[in-house]
N, CA, C and O of each residue as an XYZ file, in Angstrom:
816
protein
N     -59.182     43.776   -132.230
C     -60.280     43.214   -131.440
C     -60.219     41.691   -131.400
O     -60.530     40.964   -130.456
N     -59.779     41.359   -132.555
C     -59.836     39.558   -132.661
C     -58.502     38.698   -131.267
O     -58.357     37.626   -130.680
N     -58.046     39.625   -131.334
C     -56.812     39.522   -130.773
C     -57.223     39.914   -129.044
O     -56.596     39.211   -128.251
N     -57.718     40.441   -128.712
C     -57.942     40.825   -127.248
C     -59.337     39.905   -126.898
O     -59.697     39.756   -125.730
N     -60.108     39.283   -128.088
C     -61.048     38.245   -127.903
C     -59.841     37.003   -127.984
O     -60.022     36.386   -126.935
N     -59.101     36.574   -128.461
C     -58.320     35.364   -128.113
C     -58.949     34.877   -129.552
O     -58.965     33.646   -129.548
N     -59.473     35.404   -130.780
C     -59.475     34.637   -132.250
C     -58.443     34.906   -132.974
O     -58.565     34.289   -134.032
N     -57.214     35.681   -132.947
C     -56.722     36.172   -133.587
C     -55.967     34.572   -134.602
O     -56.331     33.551   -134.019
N     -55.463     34.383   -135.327
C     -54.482     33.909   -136.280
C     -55.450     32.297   -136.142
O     -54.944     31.192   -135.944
N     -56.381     32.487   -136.250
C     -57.535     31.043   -135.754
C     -56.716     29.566   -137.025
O     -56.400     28.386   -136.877
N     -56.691     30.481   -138.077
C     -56.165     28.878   -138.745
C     -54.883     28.430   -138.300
O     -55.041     27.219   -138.151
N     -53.996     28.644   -138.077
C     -52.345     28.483   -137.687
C     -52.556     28.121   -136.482
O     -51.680     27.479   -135.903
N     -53.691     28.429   -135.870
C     -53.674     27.615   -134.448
C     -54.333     26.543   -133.901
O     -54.165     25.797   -132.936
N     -55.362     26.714   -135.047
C     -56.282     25.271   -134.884
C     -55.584     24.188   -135.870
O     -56.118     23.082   -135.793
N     -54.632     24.265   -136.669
C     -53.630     23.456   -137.021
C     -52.952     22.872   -136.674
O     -52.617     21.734   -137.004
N     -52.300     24.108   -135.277
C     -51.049     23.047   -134.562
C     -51.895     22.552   -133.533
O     -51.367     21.747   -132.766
N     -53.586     22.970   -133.255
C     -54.048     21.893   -132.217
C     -54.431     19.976   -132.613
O     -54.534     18.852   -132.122
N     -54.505     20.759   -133.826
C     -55.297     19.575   -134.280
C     -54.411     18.203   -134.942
O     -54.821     17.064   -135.163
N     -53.000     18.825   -135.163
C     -51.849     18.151   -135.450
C     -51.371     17.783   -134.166
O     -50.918     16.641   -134.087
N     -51.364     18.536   -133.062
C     -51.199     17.625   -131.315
C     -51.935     16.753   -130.803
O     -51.542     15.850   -130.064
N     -53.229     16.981   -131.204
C     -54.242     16.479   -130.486
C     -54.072     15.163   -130.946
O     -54.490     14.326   -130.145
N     -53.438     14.574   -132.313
C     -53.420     13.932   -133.122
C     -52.386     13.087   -132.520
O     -52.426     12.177   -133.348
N     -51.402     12.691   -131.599
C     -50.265     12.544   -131.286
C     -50.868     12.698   -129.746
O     -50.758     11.577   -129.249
N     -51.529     13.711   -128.662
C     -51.393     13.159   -127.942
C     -52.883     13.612   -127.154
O     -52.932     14.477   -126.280
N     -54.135     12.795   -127.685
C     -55.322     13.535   -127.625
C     -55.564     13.657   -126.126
O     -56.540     14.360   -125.863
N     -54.891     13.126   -125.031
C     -55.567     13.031   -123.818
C     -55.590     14.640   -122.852
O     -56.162     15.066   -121.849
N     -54.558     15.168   -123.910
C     -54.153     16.555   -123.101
C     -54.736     17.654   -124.249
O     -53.912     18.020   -125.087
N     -55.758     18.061   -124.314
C     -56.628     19.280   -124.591
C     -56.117     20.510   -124.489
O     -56.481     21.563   -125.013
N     -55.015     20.214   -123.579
C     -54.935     22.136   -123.465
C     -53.692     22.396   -123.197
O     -53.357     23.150   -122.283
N     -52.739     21.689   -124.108
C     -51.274     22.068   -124.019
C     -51.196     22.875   -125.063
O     -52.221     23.073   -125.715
N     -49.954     23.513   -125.439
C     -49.287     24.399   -126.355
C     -49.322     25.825   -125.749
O     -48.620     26.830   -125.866
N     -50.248     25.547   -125.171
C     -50.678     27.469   -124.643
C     -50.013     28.637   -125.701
O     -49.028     29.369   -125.598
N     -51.148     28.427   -126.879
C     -51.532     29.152   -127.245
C     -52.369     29.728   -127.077
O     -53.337     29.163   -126.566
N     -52.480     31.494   -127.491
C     -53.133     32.469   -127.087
C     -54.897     32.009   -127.808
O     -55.275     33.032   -128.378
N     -55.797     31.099   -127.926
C     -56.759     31.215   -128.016
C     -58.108     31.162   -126.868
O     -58.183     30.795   -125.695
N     -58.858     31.584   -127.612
C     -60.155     31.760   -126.065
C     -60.430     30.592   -125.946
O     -60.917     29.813   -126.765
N     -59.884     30.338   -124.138
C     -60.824     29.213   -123.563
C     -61.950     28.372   -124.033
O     -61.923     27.180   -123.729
N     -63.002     28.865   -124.781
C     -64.317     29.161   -124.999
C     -63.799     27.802   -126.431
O     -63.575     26.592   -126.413
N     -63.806     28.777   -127.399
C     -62.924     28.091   -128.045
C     -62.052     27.266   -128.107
O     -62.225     26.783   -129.226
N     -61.092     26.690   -127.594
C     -60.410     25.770   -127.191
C     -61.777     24.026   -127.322
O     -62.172     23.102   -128.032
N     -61.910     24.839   -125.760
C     -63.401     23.538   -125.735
C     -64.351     23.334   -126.328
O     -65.113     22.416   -126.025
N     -64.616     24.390   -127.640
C     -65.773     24.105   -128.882
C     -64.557     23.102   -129.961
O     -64.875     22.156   -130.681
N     -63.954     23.348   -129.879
C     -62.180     22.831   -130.696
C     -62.074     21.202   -130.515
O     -61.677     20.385   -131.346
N     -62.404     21.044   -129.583
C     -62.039     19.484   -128.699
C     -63.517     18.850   -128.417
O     -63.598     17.750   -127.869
N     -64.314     19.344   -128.683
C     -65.402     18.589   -129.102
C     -65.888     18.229   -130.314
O     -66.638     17.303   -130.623
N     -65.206     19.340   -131.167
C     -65.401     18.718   -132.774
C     -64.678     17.913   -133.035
O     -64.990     17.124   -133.928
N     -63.175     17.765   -132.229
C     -62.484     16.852   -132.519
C     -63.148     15.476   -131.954
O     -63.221     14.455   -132.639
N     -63.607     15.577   -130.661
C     -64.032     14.463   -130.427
C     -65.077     13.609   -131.386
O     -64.984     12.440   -131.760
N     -66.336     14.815   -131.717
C     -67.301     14.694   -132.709
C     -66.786     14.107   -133.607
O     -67.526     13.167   -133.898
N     -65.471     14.132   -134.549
C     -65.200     14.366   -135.817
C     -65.057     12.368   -135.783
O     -65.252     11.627   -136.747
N     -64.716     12.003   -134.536
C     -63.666     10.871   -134.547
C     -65.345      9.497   -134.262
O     -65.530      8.391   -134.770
N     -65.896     10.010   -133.622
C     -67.063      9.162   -133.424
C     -68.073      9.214   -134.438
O     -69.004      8.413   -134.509
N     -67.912      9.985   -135.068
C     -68.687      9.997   -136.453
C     -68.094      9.043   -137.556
O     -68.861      8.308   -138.179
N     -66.248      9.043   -137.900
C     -65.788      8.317   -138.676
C     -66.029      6.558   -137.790
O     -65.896      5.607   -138.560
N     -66.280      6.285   -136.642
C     -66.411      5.013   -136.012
C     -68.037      4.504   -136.286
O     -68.404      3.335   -136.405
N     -68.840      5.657   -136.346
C     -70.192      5.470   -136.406
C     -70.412      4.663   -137.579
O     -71.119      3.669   -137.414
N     -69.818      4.953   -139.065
C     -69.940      4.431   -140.389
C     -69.007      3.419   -140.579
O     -68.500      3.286   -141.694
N     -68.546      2.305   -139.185
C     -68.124      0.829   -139.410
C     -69.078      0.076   -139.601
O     -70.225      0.265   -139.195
N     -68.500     -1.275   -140.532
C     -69.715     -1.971   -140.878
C     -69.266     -3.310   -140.284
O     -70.112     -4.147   -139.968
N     -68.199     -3.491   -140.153
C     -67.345     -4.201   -139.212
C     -67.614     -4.500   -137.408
O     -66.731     -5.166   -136.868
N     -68.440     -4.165   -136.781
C     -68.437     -4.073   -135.283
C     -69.944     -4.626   -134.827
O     -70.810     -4.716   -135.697
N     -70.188     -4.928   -133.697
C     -71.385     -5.057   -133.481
C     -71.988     -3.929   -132.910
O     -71.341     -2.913   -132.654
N     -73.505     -4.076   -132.637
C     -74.477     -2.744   -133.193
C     -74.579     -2.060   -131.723
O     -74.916     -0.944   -131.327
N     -74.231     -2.984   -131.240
C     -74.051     -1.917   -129.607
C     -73.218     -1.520   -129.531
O     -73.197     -0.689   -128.622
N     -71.664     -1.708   -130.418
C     -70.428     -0.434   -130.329
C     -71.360      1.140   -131.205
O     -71.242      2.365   -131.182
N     -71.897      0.521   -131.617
C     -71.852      1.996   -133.110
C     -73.628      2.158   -132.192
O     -74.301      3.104   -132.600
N     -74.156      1.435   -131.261
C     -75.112      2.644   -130.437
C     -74.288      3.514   -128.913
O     -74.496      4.468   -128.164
N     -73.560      2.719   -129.075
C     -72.777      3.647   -128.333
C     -72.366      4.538   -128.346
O     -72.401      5.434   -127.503
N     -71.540      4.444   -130.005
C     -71.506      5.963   -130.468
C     -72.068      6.826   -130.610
O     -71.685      7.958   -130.313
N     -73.362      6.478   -131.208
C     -74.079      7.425   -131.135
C     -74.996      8.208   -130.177
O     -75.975      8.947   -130.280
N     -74.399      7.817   -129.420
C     -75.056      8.306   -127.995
C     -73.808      9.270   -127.609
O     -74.151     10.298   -127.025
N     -72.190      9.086   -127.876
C     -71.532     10.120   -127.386
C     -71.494     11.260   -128.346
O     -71.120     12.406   -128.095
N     -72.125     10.585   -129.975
C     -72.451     11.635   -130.545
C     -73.793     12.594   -130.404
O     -74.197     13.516   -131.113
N     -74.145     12.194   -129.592
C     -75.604     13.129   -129.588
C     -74.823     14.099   -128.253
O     -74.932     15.324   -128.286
N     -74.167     13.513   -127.290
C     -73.769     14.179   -126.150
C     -72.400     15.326   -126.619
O     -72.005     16.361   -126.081
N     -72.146     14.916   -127.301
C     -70.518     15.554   -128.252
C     -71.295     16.839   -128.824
O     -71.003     18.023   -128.655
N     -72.384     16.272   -129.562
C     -72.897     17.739   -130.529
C     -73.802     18.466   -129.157
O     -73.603     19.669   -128.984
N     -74.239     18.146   -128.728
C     -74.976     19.159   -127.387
C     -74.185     19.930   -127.247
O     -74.361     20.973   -127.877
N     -72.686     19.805   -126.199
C     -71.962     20.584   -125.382
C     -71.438     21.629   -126.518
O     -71.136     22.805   -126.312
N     -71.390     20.819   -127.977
C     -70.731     21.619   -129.117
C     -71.698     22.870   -129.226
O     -71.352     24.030   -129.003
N     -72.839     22.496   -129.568
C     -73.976     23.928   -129.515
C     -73.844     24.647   -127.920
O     -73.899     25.867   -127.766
N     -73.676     23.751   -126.871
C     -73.723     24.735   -125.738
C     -72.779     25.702   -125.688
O     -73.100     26.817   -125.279
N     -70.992     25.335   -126.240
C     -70.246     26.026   -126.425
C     -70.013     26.720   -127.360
O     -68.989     27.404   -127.354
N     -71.135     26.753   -128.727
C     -71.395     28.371   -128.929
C     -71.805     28.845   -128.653
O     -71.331     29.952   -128.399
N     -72.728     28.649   -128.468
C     -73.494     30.089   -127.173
C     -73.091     30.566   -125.982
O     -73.695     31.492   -125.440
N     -71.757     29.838   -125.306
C     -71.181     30.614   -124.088
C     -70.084     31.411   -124.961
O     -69.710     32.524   -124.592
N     -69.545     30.766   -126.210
C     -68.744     31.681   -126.917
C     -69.484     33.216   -127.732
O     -68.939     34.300   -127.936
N     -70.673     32.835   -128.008
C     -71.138     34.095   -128.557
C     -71.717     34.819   -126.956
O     -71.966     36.007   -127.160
N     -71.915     34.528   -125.858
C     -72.156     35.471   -124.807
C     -71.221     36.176   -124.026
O     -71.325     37.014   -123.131
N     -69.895     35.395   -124.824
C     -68.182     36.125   -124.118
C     -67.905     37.044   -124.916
O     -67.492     38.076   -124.388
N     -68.019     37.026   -126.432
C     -68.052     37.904   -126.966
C     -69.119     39.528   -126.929
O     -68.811     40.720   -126.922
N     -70.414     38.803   -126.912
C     -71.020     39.904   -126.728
C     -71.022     40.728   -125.873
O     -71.426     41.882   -126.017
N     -70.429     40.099   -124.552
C     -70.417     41.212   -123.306
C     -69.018     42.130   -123.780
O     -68.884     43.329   -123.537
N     -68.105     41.346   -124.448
C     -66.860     42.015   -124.934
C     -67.571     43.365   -125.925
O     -67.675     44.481   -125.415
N     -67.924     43.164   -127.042
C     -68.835     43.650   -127.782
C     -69.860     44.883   -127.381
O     -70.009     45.998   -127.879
N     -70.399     44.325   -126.454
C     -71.481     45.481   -125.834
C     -70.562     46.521   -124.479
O     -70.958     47.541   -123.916
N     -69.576     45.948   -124.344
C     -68.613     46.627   -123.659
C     -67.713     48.250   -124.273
O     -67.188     49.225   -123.735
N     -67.894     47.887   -125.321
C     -67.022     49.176   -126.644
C     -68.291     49.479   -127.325
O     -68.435     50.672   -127.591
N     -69.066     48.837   -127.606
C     -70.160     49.476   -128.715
C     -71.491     49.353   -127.896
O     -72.377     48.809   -128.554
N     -71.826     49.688   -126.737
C     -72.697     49.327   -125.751
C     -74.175     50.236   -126.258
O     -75.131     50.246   -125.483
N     -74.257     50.925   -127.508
C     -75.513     51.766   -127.957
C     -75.444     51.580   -129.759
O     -75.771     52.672   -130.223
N     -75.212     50.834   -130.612
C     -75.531     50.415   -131.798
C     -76.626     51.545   -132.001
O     -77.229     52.098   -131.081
N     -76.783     51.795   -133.344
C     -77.824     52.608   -133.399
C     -78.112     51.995   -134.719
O     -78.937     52.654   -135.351
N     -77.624     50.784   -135.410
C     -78.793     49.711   -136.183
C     -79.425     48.943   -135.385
O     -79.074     48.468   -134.305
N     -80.682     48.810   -136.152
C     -81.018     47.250   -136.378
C     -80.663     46.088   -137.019
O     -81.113     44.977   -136.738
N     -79.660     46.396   -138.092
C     -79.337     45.479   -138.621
C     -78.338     44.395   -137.734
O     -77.500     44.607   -136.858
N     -78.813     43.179   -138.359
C     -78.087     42.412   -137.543
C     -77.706     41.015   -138.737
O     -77.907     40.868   -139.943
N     -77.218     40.362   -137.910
C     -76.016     38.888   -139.128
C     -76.859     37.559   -138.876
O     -77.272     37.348   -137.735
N     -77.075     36.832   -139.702
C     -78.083     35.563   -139.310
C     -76.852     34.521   -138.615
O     -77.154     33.607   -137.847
N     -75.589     34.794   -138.978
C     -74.704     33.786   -138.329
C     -73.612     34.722   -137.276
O     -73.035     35.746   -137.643
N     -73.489     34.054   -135.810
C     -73.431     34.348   -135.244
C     -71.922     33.998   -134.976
O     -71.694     32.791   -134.904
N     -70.553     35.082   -134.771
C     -69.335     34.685   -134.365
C     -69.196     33.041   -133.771
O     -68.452     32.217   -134.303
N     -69.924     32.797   -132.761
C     -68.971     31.212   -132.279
C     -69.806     30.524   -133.429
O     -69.444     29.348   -133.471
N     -70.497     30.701   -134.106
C     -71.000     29.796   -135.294
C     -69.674     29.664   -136.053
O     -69.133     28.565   -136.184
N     -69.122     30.871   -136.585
C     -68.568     31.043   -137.343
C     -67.172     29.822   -137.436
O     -66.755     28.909   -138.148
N     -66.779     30.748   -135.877
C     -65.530     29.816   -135.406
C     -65.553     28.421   -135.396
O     -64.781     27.631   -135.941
N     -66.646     28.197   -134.631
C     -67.291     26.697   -134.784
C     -66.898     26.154   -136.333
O     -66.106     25.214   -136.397
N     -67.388     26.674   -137.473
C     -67.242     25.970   -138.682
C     -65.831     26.137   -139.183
O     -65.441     25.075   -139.668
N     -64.694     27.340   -139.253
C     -63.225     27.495   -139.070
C     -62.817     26.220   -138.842
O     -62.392     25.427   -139.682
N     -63.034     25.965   -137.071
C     -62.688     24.848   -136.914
C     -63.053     23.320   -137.427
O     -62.097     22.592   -137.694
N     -64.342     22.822   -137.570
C     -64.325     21.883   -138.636
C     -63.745     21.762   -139.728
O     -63.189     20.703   -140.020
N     -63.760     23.125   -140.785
C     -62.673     22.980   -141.935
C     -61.210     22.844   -141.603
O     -60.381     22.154   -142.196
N     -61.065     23.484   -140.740
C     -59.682     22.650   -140.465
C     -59.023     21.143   -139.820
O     -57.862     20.738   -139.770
N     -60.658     20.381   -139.248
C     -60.316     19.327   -139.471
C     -60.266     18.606   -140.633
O     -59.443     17.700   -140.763
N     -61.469     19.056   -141.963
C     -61.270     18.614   -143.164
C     -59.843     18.983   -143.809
O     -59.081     18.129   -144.260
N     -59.631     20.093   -143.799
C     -58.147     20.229   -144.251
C     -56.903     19.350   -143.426
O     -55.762     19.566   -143.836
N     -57.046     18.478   -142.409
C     -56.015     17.827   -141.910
C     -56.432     16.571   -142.479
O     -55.817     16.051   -143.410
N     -57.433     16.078   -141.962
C     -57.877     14.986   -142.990
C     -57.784     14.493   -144.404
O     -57.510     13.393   -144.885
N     -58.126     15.756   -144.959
C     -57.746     15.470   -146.684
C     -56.205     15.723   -147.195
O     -55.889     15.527   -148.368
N     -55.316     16.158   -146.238
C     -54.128     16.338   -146.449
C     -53.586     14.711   -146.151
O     -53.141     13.905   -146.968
N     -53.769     14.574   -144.876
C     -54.000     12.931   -144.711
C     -54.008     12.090   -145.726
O     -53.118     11.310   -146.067
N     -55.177     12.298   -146.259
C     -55.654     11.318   -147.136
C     -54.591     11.538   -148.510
O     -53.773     10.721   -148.933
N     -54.822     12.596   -148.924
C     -53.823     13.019   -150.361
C     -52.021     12.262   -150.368
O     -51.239     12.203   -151.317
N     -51.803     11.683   -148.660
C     -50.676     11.110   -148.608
C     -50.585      9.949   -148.469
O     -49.548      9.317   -148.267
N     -51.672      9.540   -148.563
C     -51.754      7.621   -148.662
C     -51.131      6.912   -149.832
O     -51.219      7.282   -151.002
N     -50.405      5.711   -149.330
C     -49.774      4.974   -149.991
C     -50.502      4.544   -150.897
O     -50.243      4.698   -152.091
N     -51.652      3.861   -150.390
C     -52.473      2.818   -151.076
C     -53.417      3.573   -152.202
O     -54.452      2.957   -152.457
N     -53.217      4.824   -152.920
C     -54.225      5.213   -153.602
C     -53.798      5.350   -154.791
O     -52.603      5.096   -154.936
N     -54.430      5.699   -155.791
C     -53.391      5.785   -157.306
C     -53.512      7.390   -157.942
O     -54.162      8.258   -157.359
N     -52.988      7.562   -158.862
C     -53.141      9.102   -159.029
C     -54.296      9.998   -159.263
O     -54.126     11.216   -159.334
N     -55.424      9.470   -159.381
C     -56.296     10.128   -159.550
C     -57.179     10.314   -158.245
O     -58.104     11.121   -158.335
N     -57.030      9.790   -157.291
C     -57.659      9.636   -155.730
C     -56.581     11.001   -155.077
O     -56.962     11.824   -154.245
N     -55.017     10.948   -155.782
C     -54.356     11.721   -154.592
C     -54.667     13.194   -155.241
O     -54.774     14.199   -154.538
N     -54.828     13.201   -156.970
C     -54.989     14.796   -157.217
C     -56.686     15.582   -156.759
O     -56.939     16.782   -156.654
N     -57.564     14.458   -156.574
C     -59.194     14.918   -156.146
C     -58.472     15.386   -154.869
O     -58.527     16.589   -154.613
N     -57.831     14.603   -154.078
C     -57.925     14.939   -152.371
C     -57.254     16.142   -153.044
O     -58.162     16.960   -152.897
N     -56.249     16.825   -153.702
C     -55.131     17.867   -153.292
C     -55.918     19.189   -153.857
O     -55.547     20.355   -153.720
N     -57.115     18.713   -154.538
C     -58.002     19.892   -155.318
C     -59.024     20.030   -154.197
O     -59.319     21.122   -153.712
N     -59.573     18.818   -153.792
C     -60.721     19.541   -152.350
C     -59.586     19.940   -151.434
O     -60.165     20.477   -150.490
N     -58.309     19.972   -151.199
C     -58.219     20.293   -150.199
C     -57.463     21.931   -150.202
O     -57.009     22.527   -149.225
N     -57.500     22.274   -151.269
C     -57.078     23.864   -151.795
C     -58.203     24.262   -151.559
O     -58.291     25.075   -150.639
N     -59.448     23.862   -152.266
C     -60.625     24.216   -152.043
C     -60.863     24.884   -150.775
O     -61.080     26.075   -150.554
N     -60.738     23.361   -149.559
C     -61.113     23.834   -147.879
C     -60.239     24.964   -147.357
O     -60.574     25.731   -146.454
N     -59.360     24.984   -147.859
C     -58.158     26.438   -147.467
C     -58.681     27.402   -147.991
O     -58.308     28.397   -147.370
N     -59.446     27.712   -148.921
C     -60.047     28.827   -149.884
C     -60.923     29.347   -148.652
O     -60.703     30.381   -148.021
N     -61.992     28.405   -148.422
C     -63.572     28.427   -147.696
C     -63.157     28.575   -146.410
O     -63.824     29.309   -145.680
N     -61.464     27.618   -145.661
C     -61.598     28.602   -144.732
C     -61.369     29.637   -144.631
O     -62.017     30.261   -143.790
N     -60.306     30.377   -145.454
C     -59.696     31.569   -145.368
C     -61.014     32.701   -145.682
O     -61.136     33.825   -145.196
N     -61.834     32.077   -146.547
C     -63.394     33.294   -146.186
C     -63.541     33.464   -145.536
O     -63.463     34.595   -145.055
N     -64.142     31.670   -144.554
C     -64.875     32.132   -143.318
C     -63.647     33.117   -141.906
O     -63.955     33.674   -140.852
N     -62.705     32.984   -142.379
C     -61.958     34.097   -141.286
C     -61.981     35.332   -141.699
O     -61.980     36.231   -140.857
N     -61.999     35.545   -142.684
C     -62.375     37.005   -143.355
C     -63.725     37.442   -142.789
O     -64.130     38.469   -142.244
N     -64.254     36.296   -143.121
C     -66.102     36.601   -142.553
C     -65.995     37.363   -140.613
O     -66.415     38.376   -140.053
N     -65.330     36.357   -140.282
C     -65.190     36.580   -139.093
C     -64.890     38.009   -138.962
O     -65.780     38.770   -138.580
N     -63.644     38.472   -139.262
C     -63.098     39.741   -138.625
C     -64.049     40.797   -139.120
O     -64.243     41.828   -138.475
N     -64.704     40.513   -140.386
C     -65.286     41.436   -140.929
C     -66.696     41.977   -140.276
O     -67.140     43.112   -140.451
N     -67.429     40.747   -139.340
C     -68.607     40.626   -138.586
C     -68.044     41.524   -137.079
O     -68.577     42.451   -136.470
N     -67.068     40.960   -136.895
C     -66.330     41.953   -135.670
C     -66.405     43.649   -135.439
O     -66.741     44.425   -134.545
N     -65.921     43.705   -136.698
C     -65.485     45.321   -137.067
C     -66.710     46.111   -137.244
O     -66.922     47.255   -136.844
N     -67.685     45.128   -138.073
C     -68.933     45.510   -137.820
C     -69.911     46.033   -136.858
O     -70.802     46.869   -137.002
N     -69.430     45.152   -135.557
C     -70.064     45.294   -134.338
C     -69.614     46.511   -134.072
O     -70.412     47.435   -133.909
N     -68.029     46.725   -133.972
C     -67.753     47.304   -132.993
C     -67.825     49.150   -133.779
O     -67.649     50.152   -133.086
N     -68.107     49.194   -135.264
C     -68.100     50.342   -135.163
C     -69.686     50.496   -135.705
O     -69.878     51.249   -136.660
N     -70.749     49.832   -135.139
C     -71.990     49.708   -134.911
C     -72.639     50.063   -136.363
O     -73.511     50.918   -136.517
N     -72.180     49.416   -137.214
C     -73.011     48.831   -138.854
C     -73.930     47.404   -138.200
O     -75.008     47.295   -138.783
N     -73.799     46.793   -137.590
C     -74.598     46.100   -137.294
C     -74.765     45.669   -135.574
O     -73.881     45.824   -134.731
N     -75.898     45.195   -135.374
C     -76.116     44.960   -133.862
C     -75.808     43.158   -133.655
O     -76.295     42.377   -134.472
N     -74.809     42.564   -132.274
C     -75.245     41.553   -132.347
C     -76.648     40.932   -131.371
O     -77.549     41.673   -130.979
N     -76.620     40.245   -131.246
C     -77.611     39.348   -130.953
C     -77.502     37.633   -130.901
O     -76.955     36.946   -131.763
N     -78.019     37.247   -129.942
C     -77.662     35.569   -129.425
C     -78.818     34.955   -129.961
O     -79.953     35.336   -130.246
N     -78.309     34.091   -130.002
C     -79.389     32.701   -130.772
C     -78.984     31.138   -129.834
O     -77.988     30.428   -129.690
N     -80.309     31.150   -129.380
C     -80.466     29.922   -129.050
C     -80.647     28.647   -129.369
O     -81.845     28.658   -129.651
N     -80.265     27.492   -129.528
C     -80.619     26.353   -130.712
C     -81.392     25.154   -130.022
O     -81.508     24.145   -130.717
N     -82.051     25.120   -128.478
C     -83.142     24.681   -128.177
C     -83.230     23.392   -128.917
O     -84.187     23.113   -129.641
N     -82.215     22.623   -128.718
C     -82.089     21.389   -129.153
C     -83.082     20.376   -128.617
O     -82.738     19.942   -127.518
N     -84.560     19.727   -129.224
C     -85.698     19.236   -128.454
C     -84.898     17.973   -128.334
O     -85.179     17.367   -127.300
N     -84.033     17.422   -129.038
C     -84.148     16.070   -129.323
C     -83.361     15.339   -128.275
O     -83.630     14.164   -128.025
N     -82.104     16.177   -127.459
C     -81.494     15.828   -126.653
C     -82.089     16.189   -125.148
O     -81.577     15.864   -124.077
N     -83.245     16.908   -125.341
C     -83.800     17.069   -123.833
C     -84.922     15.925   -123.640
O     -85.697     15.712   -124.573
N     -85.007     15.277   -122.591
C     -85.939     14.170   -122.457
C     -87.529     15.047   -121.788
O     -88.657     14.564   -121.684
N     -87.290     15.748   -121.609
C     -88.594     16.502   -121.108
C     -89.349     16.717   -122.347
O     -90.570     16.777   -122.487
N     -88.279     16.840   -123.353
C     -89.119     17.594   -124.549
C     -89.271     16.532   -125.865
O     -90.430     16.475   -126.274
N     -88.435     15.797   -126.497
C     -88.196     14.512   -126.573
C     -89.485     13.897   -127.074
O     -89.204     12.800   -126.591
N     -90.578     13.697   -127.597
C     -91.951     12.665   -127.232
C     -91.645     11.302   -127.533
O     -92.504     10.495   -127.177
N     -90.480     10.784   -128.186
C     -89.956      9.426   -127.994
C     -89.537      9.046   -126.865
O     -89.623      7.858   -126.554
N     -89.001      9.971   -126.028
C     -88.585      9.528   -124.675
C     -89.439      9.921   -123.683
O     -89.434      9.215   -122.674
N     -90.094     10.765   -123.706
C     -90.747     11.024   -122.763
C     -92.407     10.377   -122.995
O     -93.210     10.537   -122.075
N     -92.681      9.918   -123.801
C     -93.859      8.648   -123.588
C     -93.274      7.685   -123.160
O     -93.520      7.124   -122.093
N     -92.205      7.310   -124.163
C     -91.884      6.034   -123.649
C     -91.799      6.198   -121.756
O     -92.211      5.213   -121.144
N     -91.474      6.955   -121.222
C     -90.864      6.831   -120.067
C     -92.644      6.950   -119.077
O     -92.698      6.705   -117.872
N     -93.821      7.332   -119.853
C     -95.154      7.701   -119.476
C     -95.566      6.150   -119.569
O     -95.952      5.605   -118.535
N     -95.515      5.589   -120.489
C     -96.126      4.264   -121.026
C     -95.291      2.971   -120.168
O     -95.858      1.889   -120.318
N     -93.823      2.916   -119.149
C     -93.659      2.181   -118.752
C     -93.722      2.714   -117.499
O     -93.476      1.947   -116.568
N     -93.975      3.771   -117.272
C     -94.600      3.974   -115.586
C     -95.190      3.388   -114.738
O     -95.424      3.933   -113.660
């Protein structure tokens, strides 16, 4: 099933994306590898996320570079939540397609593109701290912490892919029901917003 959803072998592939992307970030969607679309573009927004977050914590720049950032970080994490929820609604039609009458109620508080979603962040920590564990400039006790968190992040991801297939199998031989979750983000909608949307009442 992971495999006809396009998750199949998720760490080995968000590796060699994230080791390309690294070398040649402007192209998103080379290698053509077999992963879901869906995915792909939750993939390349964490990457983007990942990179404006490390720019956000300069102390070096002036304060309109780092509000800048944080403005593509508020826009970076939006599309990131929007693209789990088109990833958990590709799945579920997949899902409700083979197991279309569940006969639980039980259901999972974390939801497949959640899941994937976090896969993929640990595997930017695992490129990162591999990174880091190879720096010149550090002395031995900086490179054995990085090489112990970073066994660690290989541990936690290799759960959360376990988690994954295991939530799958679940569905599909109906131990549990899924179900979508919405994350109704107030802070990025200006309608909803009351910092922005007075302000925008009060200079009317």
């Amino acid at each position: 099933m992971l495999k006809q959803l396009q998750l199949e072998n998720m760490e080995e592939q968000f590796d060699r994306l994230i080791a390309y992307w690294h070398t040649d970030p402007a192209d998103h969607t080379a290698l053509g590898l077999a992963v879901h679309p869906t995915a792909l573009e939750l993939g390349w927004r964490n990457y983007q996320l990942w990179h404006e977050e490390d720019k956000a914590r300069r102390t070096d720049v002036d304060d309109s570079m780092i509000a800048s950032v944080k403005r593509n970080i508020d826009r970076f994490n939006q599309q990131r939540n929007d693209l789990i929820e088109t990833l958990d609604e590709a799945i579920l039609q997949e899902v409700s397609s083979l197991q279309p009458n569940p006969s639980t109620a039980l259901i999972n508080s974390e939801t497949p593109g959640s899941i994937v979603d976090r896969i993929f962040i640990t595997s930017l920590k695992i490129y990162h701290m591999d990174e880091d564990s190879r720096r010149g400039d550090i002395d031995d006790e900086h490179r054995q912490r990085s090489l112990h968190r970073l066994a660690v992040l290989r541990l936690q991801r290799f759960d959360l892919n376990t988690a994954l297939e295991q939530l799958i199998d679940d569905y599909l031989s109906g131990k549990k029901r899924m179900k979508l979750y919405k994350q109704f983000k107030m802070y990025n909608d200006p309608t909803l917003n009351p910092e922005v949307y007075r302000a925008r009442l009060t200079n009317a």
